[in-house]
Residue, then its C-alpha position, 0 to 999 in steps of 0.5 A: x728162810x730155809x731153802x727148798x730141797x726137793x719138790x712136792x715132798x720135801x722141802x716145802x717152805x714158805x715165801x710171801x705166803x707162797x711155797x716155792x718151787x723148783x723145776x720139775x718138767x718129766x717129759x719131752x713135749x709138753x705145752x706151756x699151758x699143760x705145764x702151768x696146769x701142772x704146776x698149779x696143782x703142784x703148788x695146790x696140793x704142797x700148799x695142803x699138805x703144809x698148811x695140815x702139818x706145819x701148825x704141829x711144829x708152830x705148836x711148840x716154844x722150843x728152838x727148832x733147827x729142823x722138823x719133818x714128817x715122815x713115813x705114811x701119815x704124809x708119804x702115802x703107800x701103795x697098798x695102804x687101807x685102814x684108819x689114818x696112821x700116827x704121823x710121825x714127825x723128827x725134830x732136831x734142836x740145837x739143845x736137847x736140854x733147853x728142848x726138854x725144859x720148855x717141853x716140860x713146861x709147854x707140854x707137860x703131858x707128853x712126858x710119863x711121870x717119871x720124866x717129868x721127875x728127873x728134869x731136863x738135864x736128865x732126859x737130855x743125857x738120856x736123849x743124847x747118849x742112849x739109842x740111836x740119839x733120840x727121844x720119842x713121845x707117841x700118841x699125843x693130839x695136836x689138833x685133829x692130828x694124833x702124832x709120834x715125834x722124836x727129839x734128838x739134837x741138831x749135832x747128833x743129827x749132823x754126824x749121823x747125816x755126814x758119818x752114817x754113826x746110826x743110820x738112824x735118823x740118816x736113814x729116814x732122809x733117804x726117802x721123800x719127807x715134808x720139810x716143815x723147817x730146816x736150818x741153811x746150815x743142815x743143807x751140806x749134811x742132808x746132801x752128802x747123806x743123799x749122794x752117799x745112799x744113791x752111791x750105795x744103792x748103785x754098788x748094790x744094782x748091776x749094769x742096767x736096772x729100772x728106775x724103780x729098781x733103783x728108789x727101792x735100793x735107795x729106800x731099802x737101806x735103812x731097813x737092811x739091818x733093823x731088827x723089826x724087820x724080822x719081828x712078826x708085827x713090828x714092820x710090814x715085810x712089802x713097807x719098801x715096795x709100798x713106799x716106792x709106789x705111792x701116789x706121787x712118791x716117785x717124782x719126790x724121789x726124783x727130784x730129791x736125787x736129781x742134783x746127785x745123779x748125773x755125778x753118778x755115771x748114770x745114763x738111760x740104758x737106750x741113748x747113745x754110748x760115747x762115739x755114737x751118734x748125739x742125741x737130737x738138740x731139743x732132747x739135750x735141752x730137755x734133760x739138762x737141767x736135772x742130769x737126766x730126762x726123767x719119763x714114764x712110770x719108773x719101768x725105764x731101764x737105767x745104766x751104770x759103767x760097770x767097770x772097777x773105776x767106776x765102782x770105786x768112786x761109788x766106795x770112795x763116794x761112802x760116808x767116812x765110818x763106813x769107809x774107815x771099816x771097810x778099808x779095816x776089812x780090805x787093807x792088806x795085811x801083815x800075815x797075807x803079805x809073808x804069804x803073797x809077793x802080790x800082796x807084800x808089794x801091794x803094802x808097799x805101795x800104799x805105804x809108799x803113796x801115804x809118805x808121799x801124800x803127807x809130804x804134799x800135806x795131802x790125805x795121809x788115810x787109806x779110806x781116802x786112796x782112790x786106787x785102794x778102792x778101785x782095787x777094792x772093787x776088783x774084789x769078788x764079793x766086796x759088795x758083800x762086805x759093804x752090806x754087811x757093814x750097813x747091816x752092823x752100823x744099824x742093827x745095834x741102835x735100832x734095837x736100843x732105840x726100840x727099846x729105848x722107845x718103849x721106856x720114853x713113851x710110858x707102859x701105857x702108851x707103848x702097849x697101845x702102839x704095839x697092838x696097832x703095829x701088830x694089827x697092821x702087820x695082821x692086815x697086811x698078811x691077811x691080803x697076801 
């Protein structure tokens, strides 16, 4: 039975007929009979959602670890008009070739030809090994639905959540989803994933900031490096802003960030600093459960320590494969160590910490030197350099995933969807 991981959005999963819940109270007075109300529209409204999504992944024969859908076919924008959008769907399978060969059989149809030629064992190589890991199939009608899923397998899945090797499917879980089904193992790795984004998304913000400041830096990354972004027709330039403000979307990023945030250093901007005066007891209580008393629209004002400390343990907080470029980008140097005593006793230092780390048979790695990173963070336009290399982690997946897309889905197929991508850019241009 897979476990719930957020409330409303993602994470909804079956038990005795009912979906479970977590705790969600948001503000400080309520009464008991406005929280029931709540709570029962809640469960009303998640018990919708699932039971309209859930068939499409019953549909299939086979293994699945985990199933989502995404984006604004289940997620709804501000701002959003037209007819209903594809709802896209991942897929993760802990065989891309056992996926493939009962797909084949199953669902013969959404294949183009040319893969049902080549077979399983050819569109798993291709599924594994070019893009971003997945295989896309678009335009194809499970009931009343019209769906676009990916397939990538639950390995690709696993690193790309721990180690950001993409960004790509890593990226999507950053934001409010509906979990149809997620295997207990997968639970550690979409967790990191989440604490490194709010990491990431905190070097990005300064001291103090809104709460919705913060959902869009969350949202944000993603896109930061994906070259549709600056194709006319391929990405509506406001999709981060609109995502953000959808109906309901909100508390889903609440309560999806809600185990990571009091690990973050972070406070609302108007309670006590340490030394004041506490906080009534009945408003600790109030927030205790989450880290942080979530209240209002998301115009609150949020605030961070903004000390070199702080900032490092949101560094040393990152992925490794991000960390390991960024201490390539930030270790001192050979040549700059001839030129600065400084620097030269900075190299001695490290080398002297590393022996001593691996004597103890500690961490012998610079990625993982928690005063390498507070210096790194004392640096003037580190942040910088840190979005650069999300920018670099993304880019080159997504254009080959992009192009990937379009051979997995067919000619036909692809035509098609680009024109209704490009209209929807037209119609988003058309309100400004």
């Amino acid at each position: 039975m897979s476990r719930p991981l957020v409330p409303l959005l993602f994470g909804a999963s079956r038990c005795n007929g009912y979906i479970r819940l977590r705790p969600f109270s948001t503000t400080r007075v309520r009464t008991d009979a406005a929280r029931e109300a709540e709570k029962a529209a809640l469960a009303d409204e998640q018990a919708r959602i699932y039971a309209q999504f859930r068939p499409v992944v019953d549909a299939f024969d086979a293994p699945i670890d985990m199933a989502v859908a995404y984006g604004s076919g289940v997620v709804k924008q501000a701002n959003k008009t037209g007819p209903p959008p594809l709802t896209d769907f991942i897929i993760a399978t802990p065989s891309a070739r056992a996926f493939h060969a009962t797909n084949l059989r199953q669902h013969p149809s959404h294949y183009p030809l040319y893969a049902r030629l080549i077979g399983p064992s050819a569109l798993a190589w291709m599924t594994d090994k070019l893009g971003a890991g997945l295989w896309y199939v678009t335009m194809v009608k499970f009931g009343d639905l019209e769906v676009k899923y990916g397939i990538l397998s639950t390995a690709t899945l696993t690193r790309d959540l721990k180690h950001w090797e993409t960004l790509y499917v890593a990226g999507r879980l950053h934001k409010p989803v509906l979990t149809l089904q997620v295997d207990p193992s997968l639970a550690d790795p979409l967790a990191a994933n989440n604490r490194a984004a709010l990491s990431l998304a905190l070097l990005n913000l300064p001291e103090q900031f809104t709460e919705l400041e913060l959902w869009e830096k969350v949202a944000g990354i993603s896109y930061s490096g994906d070259p549709r972004m600056s194709v006319p027709g391929a990405e509506n330039p406001d999709k981060v802003r609109n995502i953000v403000r959808g109906p309901g979307v909100l508390g889903a990023f609440r309560g999806l960030y809600a185990p990571h945030v009091a690990g973050a250093g972070l406070r609302w901007a108007d309670q006590q600093r340490p030394g004041e005066p506490e906080e009534p007891e009945e408003a600790k209580q109030a927030g205790e459960a989450e880290g942080l008393e979530w209240r209002g629209a998301g115009e609150r004002a949020l605030a961070q320590p903004s000390s070199p400390e702080h900032a490092g343990s949101l560094l040393a907080a990152l992925p490794l494969r991000l960390r390991q470029r960024l201490a390539a980008h930030f270790r001192p140097t050979v040549a700059a160590a001839l030129l600065s005593r400084q620097v030269a006793a900075e190299r001695r230092e490290i080398r002297e910490r590393r022996a001593a780390a691996k004597a103890a048979k500690g961490s012998r790695a610079l990625y993982d030197d928690a005063e390498f990173w507070q210096r790194v963070a004392a640096q003037d336009g580190f942040v910088e350099v840190v979005n650069n290399e999300v920018r670099h982690i993304i880019k080159r997946p997504a254009l080959a995933q992009s192009v990937k897309g379009l051979v997995t889905a067919g000619f036909s197929k692809s035509v098609v969807y680009s024109l209704a991508k490009f209209k929807k850019w037209l119609a988003g241009r058309k309100k400004k």
